[in-house]
N, CA, C and O atoms as a Tinker XYZ file with bonds, in Angstrom:
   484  protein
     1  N    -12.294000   71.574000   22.921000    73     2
     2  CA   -10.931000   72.047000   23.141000    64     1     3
     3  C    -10.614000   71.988000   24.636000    63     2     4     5
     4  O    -11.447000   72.281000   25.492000    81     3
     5  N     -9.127000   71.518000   24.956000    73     3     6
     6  CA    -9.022000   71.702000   26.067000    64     5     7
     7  C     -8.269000   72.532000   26.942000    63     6     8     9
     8  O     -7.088000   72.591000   26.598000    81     7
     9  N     -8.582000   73.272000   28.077000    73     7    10
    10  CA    -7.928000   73.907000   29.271000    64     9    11
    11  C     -6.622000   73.092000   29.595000    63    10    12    13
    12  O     -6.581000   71.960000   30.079000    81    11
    13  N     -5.315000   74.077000   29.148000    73    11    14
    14  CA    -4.077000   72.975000   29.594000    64    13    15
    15  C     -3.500000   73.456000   30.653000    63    14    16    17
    16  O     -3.809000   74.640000   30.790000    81    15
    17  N     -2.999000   73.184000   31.235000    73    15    18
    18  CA    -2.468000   73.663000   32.913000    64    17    19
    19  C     -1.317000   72.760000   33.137000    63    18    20    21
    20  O     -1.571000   71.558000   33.062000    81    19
    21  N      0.342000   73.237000   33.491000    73    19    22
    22  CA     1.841000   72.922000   33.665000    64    21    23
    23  C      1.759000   73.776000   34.859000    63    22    24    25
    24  O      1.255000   74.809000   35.299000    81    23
    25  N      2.732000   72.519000   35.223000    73    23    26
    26  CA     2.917000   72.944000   36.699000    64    25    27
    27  C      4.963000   72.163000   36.766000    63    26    28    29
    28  O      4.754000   71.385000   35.835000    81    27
    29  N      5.645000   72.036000   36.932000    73    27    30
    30  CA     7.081000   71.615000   37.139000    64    29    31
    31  C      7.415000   70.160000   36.959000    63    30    32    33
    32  O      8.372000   69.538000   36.498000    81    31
    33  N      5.689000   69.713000   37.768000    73    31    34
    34  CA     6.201000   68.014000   37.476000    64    33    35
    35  C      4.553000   67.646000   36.753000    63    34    36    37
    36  O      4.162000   66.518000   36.450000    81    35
    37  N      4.139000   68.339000   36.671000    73    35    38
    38  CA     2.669000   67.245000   35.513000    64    37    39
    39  C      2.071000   69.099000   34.513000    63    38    40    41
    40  O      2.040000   70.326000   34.605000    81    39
    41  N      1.600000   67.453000   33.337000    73    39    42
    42  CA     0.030000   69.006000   32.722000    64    41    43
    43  C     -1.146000   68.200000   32.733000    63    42    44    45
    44  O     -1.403000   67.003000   32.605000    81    43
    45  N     -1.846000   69.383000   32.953000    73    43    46
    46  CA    -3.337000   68.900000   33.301000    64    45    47
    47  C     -3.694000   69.743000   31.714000    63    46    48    49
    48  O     -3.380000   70.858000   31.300000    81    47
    49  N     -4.641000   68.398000   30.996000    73    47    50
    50  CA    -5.549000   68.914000   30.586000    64    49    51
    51  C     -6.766000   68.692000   30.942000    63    50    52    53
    52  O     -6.997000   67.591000   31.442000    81    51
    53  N     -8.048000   69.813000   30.765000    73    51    54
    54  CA    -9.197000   69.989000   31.342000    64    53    55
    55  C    -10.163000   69.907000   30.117000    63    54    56    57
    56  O    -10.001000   70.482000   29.041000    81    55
    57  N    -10.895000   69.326000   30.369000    73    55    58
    58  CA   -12.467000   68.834000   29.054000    64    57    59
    59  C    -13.695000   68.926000   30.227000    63    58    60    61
    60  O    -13.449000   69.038000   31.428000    81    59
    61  N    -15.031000   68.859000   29.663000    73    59    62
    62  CA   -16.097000   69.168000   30.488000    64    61    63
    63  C    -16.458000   68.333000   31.384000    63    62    64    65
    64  O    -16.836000   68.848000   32.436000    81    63
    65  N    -16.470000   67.209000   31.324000    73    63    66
    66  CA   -16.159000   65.583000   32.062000    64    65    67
    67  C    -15.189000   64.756000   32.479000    63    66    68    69
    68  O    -15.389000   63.752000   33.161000    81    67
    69  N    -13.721000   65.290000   31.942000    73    67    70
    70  CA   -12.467000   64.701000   32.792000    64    69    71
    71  C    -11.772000   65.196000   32.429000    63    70    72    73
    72  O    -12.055000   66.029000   31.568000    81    71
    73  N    -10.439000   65.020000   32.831000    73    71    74
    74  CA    -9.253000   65.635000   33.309000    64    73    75
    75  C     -8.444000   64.515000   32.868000    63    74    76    77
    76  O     -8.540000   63.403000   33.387000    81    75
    77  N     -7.535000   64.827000   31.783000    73    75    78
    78  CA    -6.069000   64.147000   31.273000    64    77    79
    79  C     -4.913000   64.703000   32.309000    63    78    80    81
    80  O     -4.673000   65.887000   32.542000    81    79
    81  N     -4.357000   63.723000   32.786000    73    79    82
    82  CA    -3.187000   64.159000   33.815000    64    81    83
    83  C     -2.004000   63.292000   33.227000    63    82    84    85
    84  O     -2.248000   62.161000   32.807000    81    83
    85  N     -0.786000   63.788000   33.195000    73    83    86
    86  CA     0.327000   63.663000   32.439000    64    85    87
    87  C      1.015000   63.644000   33.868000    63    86    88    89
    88  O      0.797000   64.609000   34.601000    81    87
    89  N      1.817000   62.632000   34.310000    73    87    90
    90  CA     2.976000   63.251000   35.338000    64    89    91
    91  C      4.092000   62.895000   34.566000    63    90    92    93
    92  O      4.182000   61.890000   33.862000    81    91
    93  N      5.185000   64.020000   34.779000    73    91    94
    94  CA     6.527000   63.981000   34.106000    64    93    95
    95  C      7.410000   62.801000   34.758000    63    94    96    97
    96  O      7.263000   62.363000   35.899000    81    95
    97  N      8.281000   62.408000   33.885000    73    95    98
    98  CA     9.320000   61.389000   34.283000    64    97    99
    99  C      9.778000   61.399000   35.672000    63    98   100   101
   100  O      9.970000   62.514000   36.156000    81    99
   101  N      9.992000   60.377000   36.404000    73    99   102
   102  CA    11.334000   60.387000   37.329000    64   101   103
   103  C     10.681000   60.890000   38.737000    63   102   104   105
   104  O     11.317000   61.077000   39.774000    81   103
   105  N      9.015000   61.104000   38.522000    73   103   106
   106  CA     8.572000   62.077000   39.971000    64   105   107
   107  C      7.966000   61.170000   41.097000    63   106   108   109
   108  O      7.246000   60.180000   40.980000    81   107
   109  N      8.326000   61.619000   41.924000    73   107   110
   110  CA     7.351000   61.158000   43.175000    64   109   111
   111  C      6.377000   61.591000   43.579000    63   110   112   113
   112  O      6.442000   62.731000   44.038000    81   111
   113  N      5.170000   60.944000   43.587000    73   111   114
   114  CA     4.040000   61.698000   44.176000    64   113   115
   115  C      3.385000   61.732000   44.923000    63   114   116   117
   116  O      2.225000   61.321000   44.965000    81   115
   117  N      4.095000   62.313000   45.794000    73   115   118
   118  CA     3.950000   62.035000   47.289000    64   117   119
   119  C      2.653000   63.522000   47.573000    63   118   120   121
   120  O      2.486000   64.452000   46.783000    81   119
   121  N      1.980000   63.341000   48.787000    73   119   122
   122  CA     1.274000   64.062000   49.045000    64   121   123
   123  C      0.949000   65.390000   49.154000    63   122   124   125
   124  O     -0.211000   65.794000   49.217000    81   123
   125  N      2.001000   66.138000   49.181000    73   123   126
   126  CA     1.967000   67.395000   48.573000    64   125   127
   127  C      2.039000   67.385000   47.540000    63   126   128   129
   128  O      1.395000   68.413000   47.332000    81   127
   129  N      2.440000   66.896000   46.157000    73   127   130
   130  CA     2.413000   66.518000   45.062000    64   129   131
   131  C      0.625000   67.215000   44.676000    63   130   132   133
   132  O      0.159000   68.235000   44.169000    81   131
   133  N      0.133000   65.995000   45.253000    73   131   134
   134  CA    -1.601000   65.232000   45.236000    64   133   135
   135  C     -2.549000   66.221000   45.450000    63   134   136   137
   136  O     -3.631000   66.177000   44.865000    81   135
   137  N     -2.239000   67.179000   46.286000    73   135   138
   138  CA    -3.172000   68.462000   47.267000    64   137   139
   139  C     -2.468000   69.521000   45.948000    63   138   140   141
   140  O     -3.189000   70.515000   46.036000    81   139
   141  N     -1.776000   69.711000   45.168000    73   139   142
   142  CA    -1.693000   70.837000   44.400000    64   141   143
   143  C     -2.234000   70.017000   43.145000    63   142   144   145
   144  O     -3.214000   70.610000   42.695000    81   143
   145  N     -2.035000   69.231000   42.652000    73   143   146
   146  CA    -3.145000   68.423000   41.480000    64   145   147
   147  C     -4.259000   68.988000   42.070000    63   146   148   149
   148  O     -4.935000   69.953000   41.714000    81   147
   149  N     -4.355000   68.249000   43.024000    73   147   150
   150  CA    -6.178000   68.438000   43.604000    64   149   151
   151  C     -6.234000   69.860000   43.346000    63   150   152   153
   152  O     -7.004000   70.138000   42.426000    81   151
   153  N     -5.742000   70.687000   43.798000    73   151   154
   154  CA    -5.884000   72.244000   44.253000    64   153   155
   155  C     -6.619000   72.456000   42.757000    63   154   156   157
   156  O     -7.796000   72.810000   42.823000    81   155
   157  N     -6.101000   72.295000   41.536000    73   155   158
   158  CA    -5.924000   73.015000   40.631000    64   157   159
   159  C     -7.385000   71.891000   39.954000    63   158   160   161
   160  O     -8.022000   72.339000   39.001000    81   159
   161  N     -7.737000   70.640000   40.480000    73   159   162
   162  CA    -8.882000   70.347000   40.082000    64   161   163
   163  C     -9.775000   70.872000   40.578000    63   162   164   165
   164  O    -10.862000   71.047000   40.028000    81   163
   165  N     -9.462000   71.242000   41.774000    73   163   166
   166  CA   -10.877000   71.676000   42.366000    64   165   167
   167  C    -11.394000   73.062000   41.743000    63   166   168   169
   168  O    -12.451000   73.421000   41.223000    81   167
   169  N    -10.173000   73.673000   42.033000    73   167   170
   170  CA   -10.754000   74.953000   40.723000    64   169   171
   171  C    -11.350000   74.996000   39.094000    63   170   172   173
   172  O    -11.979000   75.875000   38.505000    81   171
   173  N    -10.878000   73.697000   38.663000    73   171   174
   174  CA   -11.576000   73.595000   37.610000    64   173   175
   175  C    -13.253000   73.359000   37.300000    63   174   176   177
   176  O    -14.109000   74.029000   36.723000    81   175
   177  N    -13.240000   71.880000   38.089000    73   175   178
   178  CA   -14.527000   71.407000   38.257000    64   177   179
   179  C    -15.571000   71.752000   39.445000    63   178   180   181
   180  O    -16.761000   71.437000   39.415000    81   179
   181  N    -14.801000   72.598000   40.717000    73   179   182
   182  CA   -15.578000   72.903000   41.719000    64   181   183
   183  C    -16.592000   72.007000   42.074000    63   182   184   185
   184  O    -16.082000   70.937000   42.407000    81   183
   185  N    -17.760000   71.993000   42.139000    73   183   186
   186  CA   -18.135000   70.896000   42.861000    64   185   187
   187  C    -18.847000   69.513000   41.880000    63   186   188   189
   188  O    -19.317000   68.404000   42.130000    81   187
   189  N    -18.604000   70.317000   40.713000    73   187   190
   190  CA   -19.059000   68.978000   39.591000    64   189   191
   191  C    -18.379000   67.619000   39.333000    63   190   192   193
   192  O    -17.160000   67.569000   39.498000    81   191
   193  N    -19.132000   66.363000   38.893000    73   191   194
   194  CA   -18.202000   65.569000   39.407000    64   193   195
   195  C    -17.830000   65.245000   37.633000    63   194   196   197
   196  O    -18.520000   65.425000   36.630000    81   195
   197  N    -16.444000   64.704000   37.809000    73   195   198
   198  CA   -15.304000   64.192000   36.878000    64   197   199
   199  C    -15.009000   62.927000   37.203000    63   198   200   201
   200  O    -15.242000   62.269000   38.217000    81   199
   201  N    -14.310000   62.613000   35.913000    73   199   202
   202  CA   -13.293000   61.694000   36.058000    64   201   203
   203  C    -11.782000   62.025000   35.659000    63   202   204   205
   204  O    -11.312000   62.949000   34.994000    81   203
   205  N    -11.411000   61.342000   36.065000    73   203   206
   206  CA    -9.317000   61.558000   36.010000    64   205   207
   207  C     -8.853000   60.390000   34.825000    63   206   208   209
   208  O     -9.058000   59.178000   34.892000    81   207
   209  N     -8.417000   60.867000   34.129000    73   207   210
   210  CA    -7.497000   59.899000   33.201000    64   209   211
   211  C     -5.912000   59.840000   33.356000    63   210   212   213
   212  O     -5.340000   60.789000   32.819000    81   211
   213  N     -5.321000   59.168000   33.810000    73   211   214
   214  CA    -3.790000   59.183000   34.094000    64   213   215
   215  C     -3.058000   58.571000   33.567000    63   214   216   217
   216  O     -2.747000   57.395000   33.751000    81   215
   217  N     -2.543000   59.609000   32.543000    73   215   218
   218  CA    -1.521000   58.971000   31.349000    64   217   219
   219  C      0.371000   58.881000   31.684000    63   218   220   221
   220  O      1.294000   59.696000   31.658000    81   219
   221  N      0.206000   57.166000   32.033000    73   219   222
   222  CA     1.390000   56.512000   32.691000    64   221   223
   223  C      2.546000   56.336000   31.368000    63   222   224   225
   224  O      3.414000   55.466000   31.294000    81   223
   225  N      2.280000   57.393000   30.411000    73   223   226
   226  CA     3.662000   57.419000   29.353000    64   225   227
   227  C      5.037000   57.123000   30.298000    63   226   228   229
   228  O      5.889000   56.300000   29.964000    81   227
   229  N      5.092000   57.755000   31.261000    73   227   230
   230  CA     6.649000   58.113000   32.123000    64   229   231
   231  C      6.679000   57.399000   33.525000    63   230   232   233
   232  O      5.848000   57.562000   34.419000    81   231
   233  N      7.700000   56.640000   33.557000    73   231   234
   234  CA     7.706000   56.026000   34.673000    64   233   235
   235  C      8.254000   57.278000   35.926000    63   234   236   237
   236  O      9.140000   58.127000   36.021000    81   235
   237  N      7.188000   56.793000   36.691000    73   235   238
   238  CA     7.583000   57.673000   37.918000    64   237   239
   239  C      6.407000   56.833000   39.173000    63   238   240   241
   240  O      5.440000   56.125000   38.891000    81   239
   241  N      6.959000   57.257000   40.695000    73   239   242
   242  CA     6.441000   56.289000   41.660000    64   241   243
   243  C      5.443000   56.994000   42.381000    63   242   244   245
   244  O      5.736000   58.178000   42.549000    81   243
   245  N      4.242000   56.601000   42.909000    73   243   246
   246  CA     3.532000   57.214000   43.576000    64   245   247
   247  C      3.334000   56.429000   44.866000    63   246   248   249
   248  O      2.839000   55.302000   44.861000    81   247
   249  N      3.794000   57.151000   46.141000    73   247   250
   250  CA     2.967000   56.662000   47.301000    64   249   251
   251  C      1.517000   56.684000   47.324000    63   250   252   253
   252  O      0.753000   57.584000   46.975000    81   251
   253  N      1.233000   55.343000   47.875000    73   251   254
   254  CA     0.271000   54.586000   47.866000    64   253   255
   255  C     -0.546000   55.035000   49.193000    63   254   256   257
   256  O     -1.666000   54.608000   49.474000    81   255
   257  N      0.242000   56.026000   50.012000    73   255   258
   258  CA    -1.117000   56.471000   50.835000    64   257   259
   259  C     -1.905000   57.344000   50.432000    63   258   260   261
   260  O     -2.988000   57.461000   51.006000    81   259
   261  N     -1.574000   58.171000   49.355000    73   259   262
   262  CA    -1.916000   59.854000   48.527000    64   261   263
   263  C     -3.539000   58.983000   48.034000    63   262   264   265
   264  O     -4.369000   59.843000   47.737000    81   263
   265  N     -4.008000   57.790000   47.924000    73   263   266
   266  CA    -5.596000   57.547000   47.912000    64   265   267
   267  C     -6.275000   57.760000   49.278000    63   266   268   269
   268  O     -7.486000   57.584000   49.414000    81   267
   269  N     -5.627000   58.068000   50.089000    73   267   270
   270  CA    -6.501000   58.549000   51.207000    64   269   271
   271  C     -7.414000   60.077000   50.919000    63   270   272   273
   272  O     -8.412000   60.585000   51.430000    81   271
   273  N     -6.478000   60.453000   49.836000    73   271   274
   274  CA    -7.016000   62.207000   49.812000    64   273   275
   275  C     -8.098000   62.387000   48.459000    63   274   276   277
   276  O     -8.256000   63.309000   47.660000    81   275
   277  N     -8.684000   61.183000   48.601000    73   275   278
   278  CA    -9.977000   61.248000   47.313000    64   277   279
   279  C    -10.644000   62.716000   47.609000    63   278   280   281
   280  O    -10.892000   63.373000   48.620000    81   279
   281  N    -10.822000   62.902000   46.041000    73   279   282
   282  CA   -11.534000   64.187000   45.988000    64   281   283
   283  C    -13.219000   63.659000   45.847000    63   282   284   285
   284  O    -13.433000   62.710000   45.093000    81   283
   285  N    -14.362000   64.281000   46.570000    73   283   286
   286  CA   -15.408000   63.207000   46.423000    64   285   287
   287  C    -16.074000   63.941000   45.214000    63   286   288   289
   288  O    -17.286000   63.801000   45.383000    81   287
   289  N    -15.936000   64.382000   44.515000    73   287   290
   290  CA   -16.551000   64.813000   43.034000    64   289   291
   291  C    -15.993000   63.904000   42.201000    63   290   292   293
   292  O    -16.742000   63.410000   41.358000    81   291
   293  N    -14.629000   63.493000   42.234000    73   291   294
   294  CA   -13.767000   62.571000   41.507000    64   293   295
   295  C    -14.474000   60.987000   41.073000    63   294   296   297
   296  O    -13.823000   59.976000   41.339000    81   295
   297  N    -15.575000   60.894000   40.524000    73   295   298
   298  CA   -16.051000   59.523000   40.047000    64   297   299
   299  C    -15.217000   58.634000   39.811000    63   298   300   301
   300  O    -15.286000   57.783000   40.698000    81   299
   301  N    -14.293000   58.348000   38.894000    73   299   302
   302  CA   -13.662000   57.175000   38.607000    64   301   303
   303  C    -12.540000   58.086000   38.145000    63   302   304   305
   304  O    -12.348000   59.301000   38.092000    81   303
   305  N    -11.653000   56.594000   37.727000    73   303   306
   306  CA   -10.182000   57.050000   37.564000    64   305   307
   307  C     -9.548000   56.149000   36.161000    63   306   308   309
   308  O     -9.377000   54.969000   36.468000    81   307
   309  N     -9.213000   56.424000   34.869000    73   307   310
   310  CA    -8.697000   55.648000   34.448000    64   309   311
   311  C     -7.444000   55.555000   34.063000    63   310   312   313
   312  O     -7.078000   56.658000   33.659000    81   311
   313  N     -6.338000   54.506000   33.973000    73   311   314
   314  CA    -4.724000   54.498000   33.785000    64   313   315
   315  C     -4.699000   53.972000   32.824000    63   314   316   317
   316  O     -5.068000   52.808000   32.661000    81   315
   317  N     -4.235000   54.749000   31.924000    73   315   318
   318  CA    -3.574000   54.543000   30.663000    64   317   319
   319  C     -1.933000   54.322000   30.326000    63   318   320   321
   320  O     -1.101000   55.228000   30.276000    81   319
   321  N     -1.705000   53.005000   30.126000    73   319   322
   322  CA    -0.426000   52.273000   29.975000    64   321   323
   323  C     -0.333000   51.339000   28.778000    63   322   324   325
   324  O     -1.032000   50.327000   28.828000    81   323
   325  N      0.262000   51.493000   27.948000    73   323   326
   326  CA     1.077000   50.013000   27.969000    64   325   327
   327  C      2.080000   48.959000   27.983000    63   326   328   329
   328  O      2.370000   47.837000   27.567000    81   327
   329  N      2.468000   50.006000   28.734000    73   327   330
   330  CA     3.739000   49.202000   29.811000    64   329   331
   331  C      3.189000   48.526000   31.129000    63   330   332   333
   332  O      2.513000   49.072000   32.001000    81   331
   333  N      3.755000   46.832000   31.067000    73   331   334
   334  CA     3.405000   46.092000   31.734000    64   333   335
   335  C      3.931000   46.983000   33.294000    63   334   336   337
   336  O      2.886000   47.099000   33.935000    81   335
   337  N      4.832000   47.480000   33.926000    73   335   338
   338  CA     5.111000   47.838000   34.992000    64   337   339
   339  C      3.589000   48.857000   35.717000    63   338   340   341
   340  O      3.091000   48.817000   36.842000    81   339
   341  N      3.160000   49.833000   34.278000    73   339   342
   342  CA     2.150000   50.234000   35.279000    64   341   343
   343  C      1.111000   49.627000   35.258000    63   342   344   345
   344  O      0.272000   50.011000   36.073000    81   343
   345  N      0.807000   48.682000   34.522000    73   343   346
   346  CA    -0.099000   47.832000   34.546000    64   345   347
   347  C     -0.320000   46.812000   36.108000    63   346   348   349
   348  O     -1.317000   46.527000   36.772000    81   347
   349  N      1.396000   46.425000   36.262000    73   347   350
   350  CA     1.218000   46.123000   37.553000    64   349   351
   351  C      0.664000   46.744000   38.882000    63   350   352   353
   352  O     -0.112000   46.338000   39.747000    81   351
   353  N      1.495000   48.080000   38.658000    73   351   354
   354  CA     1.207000   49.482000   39.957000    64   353   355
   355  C     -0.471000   49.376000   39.292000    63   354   356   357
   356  O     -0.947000   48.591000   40.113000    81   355
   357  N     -1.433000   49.643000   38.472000    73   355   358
   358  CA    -2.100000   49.776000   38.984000    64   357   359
   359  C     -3.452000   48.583000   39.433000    63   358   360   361
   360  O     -4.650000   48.664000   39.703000    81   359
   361  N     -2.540000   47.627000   39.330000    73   359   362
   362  CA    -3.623000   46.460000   39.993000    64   361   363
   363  C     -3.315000   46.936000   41.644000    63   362   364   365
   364  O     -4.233000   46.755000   42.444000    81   363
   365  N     -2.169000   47.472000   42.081000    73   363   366
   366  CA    -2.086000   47.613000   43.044000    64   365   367
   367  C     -2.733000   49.054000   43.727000    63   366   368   369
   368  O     -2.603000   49.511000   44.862000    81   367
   369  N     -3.257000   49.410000   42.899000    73   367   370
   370  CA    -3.800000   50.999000   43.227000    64   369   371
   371  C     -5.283000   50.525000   43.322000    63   370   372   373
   372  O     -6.082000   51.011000   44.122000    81   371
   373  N     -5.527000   49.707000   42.592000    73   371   374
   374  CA    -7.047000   49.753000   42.082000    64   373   375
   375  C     -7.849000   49.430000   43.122000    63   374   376   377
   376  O     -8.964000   49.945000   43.208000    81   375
   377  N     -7.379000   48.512000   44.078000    73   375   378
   378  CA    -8.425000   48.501000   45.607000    64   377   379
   379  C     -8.089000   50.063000   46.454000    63   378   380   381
   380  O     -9.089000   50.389000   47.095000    81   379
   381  N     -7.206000   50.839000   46.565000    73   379   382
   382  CA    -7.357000   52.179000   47.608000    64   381   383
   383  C     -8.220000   52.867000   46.439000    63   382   384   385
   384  O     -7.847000   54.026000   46.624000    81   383
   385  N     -9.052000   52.940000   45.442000    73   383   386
   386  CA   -10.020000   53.959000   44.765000    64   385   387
   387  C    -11.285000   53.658000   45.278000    63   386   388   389
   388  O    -11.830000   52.567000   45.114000    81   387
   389  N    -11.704000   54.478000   45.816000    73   387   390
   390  CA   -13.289000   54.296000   46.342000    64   389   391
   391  C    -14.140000   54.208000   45.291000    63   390   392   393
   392  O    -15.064000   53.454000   45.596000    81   391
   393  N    -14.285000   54.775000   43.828000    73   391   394
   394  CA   -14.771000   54.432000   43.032000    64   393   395
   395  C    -14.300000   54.155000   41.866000    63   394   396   397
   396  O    -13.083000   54.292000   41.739000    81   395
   397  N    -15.138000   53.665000   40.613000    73   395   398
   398  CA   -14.832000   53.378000   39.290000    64   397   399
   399  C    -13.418000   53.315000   38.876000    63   398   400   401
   400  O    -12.843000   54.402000   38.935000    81   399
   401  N    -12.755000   52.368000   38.495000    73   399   402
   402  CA   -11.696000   51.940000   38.728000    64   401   403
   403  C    -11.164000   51.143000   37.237000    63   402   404   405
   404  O    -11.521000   49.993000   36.985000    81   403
   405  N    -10.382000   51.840000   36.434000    73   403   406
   406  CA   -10.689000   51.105000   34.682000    64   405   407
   407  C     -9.007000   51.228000   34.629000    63   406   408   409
   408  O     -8.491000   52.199000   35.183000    81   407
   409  N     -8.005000   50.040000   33.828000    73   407   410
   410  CA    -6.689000   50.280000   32.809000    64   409   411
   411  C     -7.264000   50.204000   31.651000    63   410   412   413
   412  O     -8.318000   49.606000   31.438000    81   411
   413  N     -6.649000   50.765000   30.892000    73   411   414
   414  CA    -6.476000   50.744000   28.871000    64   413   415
   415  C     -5.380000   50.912000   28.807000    63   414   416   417
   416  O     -4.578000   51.522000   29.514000    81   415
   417  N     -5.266000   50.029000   27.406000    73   415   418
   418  CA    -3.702000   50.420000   27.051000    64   417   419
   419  C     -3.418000   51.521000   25.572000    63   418   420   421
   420  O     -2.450000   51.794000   24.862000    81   419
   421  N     -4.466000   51.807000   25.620000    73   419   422
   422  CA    -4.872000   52.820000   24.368000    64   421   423
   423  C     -5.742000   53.958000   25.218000    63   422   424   425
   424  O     -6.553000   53.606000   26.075000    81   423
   425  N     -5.500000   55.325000   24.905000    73   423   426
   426  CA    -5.775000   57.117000   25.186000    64   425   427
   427  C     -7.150000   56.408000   24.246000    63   426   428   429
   428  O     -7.551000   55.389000   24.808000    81   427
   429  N     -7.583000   56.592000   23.533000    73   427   430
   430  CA    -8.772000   56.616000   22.479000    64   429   431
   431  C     -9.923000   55.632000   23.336000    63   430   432   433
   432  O    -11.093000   55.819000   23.001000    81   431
   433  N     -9.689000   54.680000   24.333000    73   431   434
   434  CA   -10.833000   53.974000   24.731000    64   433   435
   435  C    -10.848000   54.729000   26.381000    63   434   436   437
   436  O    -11.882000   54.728000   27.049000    81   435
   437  N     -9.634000   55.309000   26.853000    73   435   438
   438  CA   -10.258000   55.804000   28.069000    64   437   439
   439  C    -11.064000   57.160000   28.384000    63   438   440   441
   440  O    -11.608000   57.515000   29.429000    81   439
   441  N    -10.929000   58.007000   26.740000    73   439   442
   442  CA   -11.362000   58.960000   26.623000    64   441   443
   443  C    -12.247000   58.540000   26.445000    63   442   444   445
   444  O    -12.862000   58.592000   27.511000    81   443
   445  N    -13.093000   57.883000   25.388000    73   443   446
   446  CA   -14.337000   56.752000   25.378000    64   445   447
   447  C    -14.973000   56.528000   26.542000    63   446   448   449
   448  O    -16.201000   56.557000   26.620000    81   447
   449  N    -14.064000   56.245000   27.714000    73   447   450
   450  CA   -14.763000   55.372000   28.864000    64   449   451
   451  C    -15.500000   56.859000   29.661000    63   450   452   453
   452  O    -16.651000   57.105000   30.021000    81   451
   453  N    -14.200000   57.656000   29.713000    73   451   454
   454  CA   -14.579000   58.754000   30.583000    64   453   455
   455  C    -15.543000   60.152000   29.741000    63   454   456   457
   456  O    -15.930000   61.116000   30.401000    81   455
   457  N    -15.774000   60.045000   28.439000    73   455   458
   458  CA   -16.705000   60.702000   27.844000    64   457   459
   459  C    -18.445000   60.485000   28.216000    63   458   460   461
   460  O    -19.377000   61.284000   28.314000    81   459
   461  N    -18.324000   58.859000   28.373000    73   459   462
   462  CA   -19.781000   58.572000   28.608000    64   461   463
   463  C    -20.097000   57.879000   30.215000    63   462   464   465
   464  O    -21.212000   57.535000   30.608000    81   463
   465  N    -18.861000   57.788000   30.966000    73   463   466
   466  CA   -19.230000   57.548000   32.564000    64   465   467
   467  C    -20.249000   58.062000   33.257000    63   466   468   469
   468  O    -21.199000   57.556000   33.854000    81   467
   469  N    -19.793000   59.436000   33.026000    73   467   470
   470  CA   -20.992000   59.981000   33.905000    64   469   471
   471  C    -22.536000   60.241000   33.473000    63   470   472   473
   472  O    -23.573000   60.288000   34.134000    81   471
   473  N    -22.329000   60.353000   32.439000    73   471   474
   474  CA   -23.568000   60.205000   31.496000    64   473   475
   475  C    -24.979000   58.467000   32.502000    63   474   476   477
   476  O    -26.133000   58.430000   32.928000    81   475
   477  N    -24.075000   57.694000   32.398000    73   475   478
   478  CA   -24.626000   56.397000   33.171000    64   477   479
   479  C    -24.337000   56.287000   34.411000    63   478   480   481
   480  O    -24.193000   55.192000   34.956000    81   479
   481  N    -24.185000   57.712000   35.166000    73   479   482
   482  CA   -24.177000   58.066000   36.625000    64   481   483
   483  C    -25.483000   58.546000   37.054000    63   482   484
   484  O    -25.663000   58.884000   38.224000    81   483
């Protein structure tokens, strides 16, 4: 079962190994944005490491400097789309991730991916 957490512009859900992140329509996510996500991961997982699943249902834009603020517990990251637009954004994201770096266009294989990642960490 998972820990759900709303905040104005995303919900976090929380599982023992990653984190489903939802951002709402229309948002920018600009760096203060990023540091209150983070905030509220870090309290979850504290110093254990995760992965992030980021479910791109809703178009919305993210500055591209907010990968400077890697969380270093944060193992990999996967984007879930299948809409060709974020498919594009995230070929363009996928070099600023310092690590593990996955798209799906199906929730059921990135939960898959991020169930057994760290397991082969």
């Amino acid at each position: 079962m998972a820990s759900i957490y709303t905040s104005d512009f995303y919900e976090l859900s929380a599982y023992p190994q990653y984190a489903l992140l939802k951002v709402f329509e229309n948002v920018f996510l600009d760096e203060d944005k990023v540091l209150d996500i983070q905030s509220k991961l870090k309290e979850i997982f504290s110093n254990k490491p995760f992965v992030l699943i980021s479910d791109r249902q809703f178009k919305y834009d993210i500055d591209l400097s907010v990968y400077k603020l890697q969380l270093p517990n944060m193992k990999g990251m996967a984007v879930v789309s299948a809409d060709d637009y974020h498919r594009e954004r995230a070929i363009m994201e996928q070099p600023l991730f310092n690590n593990s770096f996955a798209f799906f266009s199906k929730m059921e294989d990135a939960v898959a991916w991020a169930s057994t990642f760290l397991v082969h960490k």
